[in-house]
C-alpha positions as CSV (number, residue, x, y, z in Angstrom):
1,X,2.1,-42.9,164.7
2,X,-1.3,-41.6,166.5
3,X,-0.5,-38.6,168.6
4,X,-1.9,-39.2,172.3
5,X,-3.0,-36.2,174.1
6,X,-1.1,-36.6,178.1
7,X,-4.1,-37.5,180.4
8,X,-4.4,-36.3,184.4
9,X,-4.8,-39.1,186.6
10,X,-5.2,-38.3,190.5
11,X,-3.5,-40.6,192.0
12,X,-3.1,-41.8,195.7
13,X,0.3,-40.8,196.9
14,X,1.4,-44.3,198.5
15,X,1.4,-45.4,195.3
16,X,4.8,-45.1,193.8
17,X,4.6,-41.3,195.3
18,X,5.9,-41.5,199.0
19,X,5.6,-42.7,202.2
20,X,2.9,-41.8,203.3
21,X,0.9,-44.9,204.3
22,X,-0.5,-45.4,208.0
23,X,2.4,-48.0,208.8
24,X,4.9,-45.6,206.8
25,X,5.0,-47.8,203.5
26,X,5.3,-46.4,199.9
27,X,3.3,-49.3,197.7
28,X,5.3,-50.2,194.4
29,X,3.0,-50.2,191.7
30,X,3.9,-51.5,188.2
31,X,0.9,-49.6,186.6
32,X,2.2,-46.5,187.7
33,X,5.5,-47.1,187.0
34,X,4.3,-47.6,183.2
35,X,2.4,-45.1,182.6
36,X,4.6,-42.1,184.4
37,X,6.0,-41.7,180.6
38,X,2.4,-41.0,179.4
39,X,0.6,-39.7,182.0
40,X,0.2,-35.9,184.2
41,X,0.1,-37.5,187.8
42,X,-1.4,-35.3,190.7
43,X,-0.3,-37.8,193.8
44,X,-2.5,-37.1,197.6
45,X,-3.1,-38.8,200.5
46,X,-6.1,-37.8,201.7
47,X,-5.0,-38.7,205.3
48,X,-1.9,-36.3,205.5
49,X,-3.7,-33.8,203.9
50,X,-5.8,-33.5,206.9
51,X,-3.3,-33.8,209.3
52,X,-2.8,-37.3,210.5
53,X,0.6,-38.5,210.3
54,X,3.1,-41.1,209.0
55,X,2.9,-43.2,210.8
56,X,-0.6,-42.9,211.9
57,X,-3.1,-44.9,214.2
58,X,-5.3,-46.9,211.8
59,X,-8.7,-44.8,211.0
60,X,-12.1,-46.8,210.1
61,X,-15.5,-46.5,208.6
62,X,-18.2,-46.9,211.5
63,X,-21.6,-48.1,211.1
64,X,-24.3,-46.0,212.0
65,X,-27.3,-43.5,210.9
66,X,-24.8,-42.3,208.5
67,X,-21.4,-43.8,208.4
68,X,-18.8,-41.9,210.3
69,X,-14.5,-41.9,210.2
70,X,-13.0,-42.4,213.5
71,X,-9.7,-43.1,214.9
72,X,-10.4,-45.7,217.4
73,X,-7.1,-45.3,219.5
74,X,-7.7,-41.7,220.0
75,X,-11.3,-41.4,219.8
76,X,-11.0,-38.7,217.6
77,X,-14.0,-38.4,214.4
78,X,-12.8,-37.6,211.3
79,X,-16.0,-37.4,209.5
80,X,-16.5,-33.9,209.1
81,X,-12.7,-32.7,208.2
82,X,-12.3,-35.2,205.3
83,X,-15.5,-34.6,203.9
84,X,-14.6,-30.9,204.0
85,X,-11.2,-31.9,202.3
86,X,-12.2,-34.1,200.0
87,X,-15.1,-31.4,199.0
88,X,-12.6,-29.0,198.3
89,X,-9.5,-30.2,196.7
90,X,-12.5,-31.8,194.0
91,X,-13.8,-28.3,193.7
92,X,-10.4,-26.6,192.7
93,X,-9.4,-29.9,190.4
94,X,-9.9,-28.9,186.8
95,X,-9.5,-30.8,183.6
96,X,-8.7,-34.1,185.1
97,X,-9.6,-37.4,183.3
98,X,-9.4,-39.8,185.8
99,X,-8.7,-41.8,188.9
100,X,-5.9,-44.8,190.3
101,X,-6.9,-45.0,194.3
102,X,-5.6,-47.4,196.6
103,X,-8.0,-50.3,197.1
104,X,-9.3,-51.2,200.5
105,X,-8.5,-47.7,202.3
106,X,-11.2,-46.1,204.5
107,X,-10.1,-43.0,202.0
108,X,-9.6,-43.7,199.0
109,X,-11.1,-47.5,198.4
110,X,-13.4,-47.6,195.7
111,X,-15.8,-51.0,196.4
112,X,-14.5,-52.6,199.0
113,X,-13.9,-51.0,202.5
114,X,-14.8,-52.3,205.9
115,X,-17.2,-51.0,207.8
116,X,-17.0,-51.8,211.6
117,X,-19.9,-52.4,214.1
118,X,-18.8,-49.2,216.2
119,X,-15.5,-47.5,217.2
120,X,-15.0,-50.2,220.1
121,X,-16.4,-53.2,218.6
122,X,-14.2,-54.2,215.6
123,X,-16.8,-56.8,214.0
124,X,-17.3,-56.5,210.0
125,X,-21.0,-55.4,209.4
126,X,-20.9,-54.5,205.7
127,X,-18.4,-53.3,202.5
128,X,-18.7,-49.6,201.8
129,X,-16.3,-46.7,199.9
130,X,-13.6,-44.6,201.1
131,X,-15.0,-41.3,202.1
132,X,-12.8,-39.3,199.4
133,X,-13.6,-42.0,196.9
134,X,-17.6,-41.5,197.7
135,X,-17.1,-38.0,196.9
136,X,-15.0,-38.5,193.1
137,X,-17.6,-40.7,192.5
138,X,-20.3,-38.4,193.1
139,X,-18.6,-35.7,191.3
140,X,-16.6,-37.0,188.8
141,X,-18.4,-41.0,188.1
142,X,-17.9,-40.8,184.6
143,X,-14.3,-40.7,184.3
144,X,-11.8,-43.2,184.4
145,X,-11.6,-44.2,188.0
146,X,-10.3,-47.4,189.3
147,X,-8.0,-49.1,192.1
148,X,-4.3,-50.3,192.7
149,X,-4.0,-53.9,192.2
150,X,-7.4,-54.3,189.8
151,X,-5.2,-53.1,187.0
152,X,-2.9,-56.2,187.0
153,X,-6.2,-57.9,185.1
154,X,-6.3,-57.2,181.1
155,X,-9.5,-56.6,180.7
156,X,-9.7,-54.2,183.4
157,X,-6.7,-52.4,182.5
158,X,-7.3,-52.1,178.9
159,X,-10.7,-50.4,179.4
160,X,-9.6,-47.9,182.2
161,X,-6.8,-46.9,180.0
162,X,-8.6,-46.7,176.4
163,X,-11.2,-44.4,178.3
164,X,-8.5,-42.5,179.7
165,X,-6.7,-41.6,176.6
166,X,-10.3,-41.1,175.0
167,X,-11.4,-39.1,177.4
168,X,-8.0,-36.9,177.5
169,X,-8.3,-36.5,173.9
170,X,-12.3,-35.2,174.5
171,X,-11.3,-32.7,176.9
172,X,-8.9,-31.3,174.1
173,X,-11.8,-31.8,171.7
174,X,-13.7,-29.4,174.2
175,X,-11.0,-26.9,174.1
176,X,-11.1,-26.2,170.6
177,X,-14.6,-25.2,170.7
178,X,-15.8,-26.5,166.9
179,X,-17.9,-28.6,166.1
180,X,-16.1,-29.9,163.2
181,X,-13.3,-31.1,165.9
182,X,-16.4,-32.7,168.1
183,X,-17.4,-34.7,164.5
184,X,-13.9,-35.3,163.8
185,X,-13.6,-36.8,167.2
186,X,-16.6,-39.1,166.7
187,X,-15.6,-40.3,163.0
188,X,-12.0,-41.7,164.3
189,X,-13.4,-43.9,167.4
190,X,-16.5,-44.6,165.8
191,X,-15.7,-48.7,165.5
192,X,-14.1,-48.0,168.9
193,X,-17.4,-46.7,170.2
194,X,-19.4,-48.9,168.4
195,X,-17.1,-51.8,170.8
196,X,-18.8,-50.0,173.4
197,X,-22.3,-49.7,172.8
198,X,-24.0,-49.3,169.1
199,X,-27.1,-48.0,170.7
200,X,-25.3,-45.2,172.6
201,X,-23.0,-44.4,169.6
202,X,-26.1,-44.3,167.2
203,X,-27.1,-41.1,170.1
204,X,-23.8,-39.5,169.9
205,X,-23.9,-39.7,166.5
206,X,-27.7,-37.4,166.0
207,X,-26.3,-34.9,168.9
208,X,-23.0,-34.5,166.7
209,X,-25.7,-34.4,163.4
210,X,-26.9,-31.0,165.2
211,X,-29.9,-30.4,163.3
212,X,-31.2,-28.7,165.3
213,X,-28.5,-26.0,164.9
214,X,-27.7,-26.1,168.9
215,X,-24.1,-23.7,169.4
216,X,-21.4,-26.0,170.8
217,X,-21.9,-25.6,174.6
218,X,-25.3,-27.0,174.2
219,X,-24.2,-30.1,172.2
220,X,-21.2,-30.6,174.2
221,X,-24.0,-30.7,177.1
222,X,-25.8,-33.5,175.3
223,X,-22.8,-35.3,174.1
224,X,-20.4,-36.2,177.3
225,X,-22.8,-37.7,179.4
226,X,-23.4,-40.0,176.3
227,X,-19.8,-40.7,176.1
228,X,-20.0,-41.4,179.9
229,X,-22.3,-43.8,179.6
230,X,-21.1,-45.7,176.6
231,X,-17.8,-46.2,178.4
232,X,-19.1,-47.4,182.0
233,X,-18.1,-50.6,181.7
234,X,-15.4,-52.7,179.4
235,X,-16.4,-53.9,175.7
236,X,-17.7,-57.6,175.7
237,X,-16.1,-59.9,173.2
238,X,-19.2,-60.2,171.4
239,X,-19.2,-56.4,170.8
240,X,-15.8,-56.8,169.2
241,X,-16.7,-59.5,166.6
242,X,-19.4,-57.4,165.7
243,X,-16.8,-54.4,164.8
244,X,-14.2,-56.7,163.4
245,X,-16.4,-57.9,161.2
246,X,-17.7,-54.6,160.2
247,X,-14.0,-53.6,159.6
248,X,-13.4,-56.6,157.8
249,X,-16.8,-55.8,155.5
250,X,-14.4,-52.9,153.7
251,X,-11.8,-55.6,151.9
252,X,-14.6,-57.8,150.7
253,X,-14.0,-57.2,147.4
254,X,-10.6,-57.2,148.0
255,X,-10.0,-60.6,149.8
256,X,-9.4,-64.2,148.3
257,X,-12.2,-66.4,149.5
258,X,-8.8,-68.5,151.2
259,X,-8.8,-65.6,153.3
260,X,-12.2,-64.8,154.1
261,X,-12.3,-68.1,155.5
262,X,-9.4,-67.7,157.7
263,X,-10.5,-64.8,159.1
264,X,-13.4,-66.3,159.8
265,X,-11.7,-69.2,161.1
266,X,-9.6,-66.4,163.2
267,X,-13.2,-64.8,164.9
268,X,-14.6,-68.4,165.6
269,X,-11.1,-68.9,167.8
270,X,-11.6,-65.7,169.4
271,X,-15.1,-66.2,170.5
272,X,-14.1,-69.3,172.1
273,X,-11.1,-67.9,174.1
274,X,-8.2,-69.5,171.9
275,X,-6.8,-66.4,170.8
276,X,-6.9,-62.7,171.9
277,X,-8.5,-60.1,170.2
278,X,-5.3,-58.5,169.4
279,X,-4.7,-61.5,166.7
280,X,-7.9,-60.3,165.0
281,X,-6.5,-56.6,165.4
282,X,-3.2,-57.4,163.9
283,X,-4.8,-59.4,160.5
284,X,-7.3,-56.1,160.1
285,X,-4.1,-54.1,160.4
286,X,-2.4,-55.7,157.8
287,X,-5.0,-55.0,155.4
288,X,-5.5,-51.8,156.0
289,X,-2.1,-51.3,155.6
290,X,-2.0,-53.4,152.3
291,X,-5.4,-51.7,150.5
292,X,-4.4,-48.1,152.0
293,X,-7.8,-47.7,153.3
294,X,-7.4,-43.9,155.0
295,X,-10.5,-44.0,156.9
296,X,-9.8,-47.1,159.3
297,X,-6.1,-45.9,159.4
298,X,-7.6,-43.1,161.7
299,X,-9.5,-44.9,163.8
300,X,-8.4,-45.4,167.6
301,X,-10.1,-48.8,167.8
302,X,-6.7,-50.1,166.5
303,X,-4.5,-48.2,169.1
304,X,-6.6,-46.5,171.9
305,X,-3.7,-45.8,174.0
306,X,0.2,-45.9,173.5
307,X,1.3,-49.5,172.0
308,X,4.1,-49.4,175.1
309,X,1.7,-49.4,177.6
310,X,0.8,-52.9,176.3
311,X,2.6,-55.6,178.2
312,X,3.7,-58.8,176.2
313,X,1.6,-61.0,179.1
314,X,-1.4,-59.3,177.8
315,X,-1.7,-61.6,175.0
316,X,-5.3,-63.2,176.7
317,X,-5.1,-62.7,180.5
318,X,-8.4,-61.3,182.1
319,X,-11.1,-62.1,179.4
320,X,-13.0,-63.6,182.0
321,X,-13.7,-60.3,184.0
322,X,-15.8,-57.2,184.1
């Protein structure tokens, strides 16, 4: 069994948390409810941290020179005191490895917030983000961040939580100071990395090389933006032929040609959407359980996060998205 470091998450308090919405709702959430078992929540509501509260008049994003927070009932602007908020509680947050926001809040919305034509004229002029969600993604942009309600997709909810468990185990990585931790962390999700982005991993791989005999700080300063990068966005399914074929390139010697073929057979249904990738996991599995191959039985590409968090409806929903 892997051992899974327990990752932060800030997470917006309507969800799951308390009742703390503007109408005075509390927001079931399935994805919370799953991973409170796993996962170090730190719940806020931007909104009640500032004062307003439950219930509250409804508070929007204004167009204008720069956009501004109002309350249109009262007239007040709220600009100024969030952005002071959210500026500070991100400044005393340490070690966190990602973000679950509520979608769609002048707060907290990541993508897809209103912005209105002026405090009195309620016409839709344009899609923005939340004013605290501006500032994590300013700050914080490279760490697992997403919304309430995207998460019911697979593909979405696999990525966000593989880079949250890898980033969780990094920050541990961090804490050990030694490079020989930082390589060990790089050999066991090389094939997961390599899902990622080859061209990234073959960076990440030179900067954990060191030769130019940088002390840890410095590679560490080279290395996470890297990592960053490589997980931005989710793995294509190309990516992951590439590595299961890679992975399958250690048995080659080992396999009937009956079941070269049917692995082959296996990727070819994959590739057009008839299976899910986790049939191709669960062959590659088997044989690295039946050869004993030590090497791939470390890597995370096989379990990036906690098999429980894996729902039996995941079998192939969501292959469509990014």
């Amino acid at each position: 069994m892997r051992h899974f470091p327990t990752p932060k998450v800030v997470v917006s308090r309507c969800l799951e948390f308390a009742e703390v919405r503007y109408n005075g709702a509390v927001i079931p959430d399935k994805a919370v409810q799953r991973m409170q078992s796993h996962v170090k929540f730190i719940p806020v509501c931007p909104e009640v941290e500032i004062g307003l509260g439950v219930p509250r008049e409804v508070i929007r994003i204004v167009a204008g020179e720069e956009e501004q927070l109002v309350q249109p009932k009262t007239g007040e602007n709220l600009t100024n005191t969030m952005n002071e908020f959210s500026e500070g509680f991100l400044e005393h947050l340490t070690d966190v490895d990602g973000f679950l926001l509520k979608n769609r809040s002048p707060t907290c919305g990541m993508h897809d917030v209103k912005v209105y034509h002026s405090e009195g004229n309620s016409q839709v002029v344009g899609k923005t983000s939340g004013f605290f969600a501006k500032k994590i993604l300013h700050r914080h942009g490279g760490l697992a961040i997403e919304e309430e309600g995207r998460l019911k997709n697979f593909t979405l909810r696999h990525h966000f939580l593989t880079k949250l468990f890898t980033l969780a185990d990094f920050r541990e990585t961090k804490k050990e100071e030694g490079m020989k931790g930082l390589q060990q962390f790089h050999a066991r999700n090389k094939y997961l990395f390599m899902a990622y982005h080859p061209g990234t991993l073959k960076k990440m791989g030179q900067t954990v090389a060191n030769h130019d005999h940088l002390d840890f700080e410095q590679v560490i300063e080279s290395y996470e933006p890297l990592l960053h990068e490589l997980m931005s966005k989710p793995a294509k399914p190309s990516a992951h032929v590439n590595v299961c074929q890679h992975i399958a390139g250690y048995f080659k010697k080992d396999l009937s040609k009956e079941e070269k073929e049917s692995f082959r057979s296996l990727l070819e249904q994959y590739k057009e959407e008839k299976v899910p990738l986790s049939a191709v996991l669960s062959v590659l599995n088997c044989w690295v359980a039946r050869f004993q191959s030590e090497y791939l039985k470390q890597q995370t590409y096989f379990e990036p996060y906690p098999l429980d968090l894996v729902e039996i409806s995941d079998s192939g929903k969501g292959r469509a998205y990014s």
